[in-house]
C-alpha positions in Angstrom: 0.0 0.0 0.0 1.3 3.3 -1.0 -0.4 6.8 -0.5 1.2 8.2 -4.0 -0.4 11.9 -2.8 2.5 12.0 0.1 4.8 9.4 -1.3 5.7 9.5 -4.7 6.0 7.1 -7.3 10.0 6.4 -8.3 11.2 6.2 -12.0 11.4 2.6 -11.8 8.0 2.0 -9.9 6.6 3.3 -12.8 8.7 1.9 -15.6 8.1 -1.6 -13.5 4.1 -1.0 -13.8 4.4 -0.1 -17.5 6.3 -3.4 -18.0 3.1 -5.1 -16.4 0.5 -3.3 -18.5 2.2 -2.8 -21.9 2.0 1.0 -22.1 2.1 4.0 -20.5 -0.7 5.4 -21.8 -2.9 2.0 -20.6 -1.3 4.0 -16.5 -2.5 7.4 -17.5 -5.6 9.0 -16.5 -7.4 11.0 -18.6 -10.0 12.5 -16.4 -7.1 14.1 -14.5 -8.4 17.5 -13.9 -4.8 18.8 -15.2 -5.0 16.5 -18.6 -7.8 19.3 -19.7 -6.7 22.2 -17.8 -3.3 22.1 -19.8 -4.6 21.4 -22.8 -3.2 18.0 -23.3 -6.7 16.5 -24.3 -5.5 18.9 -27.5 -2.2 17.2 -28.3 -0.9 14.0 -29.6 1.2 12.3 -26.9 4.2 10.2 -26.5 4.7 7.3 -24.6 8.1 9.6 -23.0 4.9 12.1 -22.3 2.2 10.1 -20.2 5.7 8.6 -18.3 6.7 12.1 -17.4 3.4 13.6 -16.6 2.5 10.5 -14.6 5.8 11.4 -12.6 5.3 14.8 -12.4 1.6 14.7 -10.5 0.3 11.9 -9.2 -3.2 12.4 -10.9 -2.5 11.5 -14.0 -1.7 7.9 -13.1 -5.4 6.2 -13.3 -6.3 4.7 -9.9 -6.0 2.8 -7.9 -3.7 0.6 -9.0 -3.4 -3.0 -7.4 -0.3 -5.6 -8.4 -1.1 -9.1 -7.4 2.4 -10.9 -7.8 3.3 -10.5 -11.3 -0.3 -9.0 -12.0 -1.4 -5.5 -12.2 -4.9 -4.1 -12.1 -5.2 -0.5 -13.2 -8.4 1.7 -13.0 -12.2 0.8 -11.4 -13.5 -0.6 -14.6 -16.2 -3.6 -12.9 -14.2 -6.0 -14.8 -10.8 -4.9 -13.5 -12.5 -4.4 -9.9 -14.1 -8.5 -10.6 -10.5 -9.5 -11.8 -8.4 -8.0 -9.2 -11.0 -9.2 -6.3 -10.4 -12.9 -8.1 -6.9 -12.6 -8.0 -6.8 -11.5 -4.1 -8.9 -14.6 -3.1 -6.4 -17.0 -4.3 
């Protein structure tokens, strides 16, 4: 468990979770209030991009985020929730 508000992510948290979900962009939220505000919603993105804005704030990673040994569950999706509750009752 890892309150990401007063703890930050590290470079290779996030380059480890990214590993696990194939993408950056599959870690970044795009309902962060700042994705909008800075007019990213208006601009074609890099994978080098959603990696350093998910470093820079910790909104812009989608969350929560639960790994389950060499499994990670991103977002609140019901079938990630169902999937993620399955893998925590082996």
């Amino acid at each position: 468990m890892q309150d990401i508000k007063s703890e930050p992510m590290t470079l290779s948290q996030v380059e480890e979770m990214k590993e696990m979900e194939g993408s950056y962009e599959a870690l970044f939220s795009k309902r962060a209030q700042l994705y909008r505000k800075r007019g990213l919603n208006e601009q074609t993105l890099s994978e080098d991009d959603y990696k350093n804005l998910i470093l820079e704030h910790y909104t812009f990673l989608k969350r929560p985020v639960m790994i389950v040994e060499d499994k990670i569950f991103v977002g609140n999706s019901k079938k990630v929730v169902a999937a993620a509750v399955e893998a925590f009752a082996k």
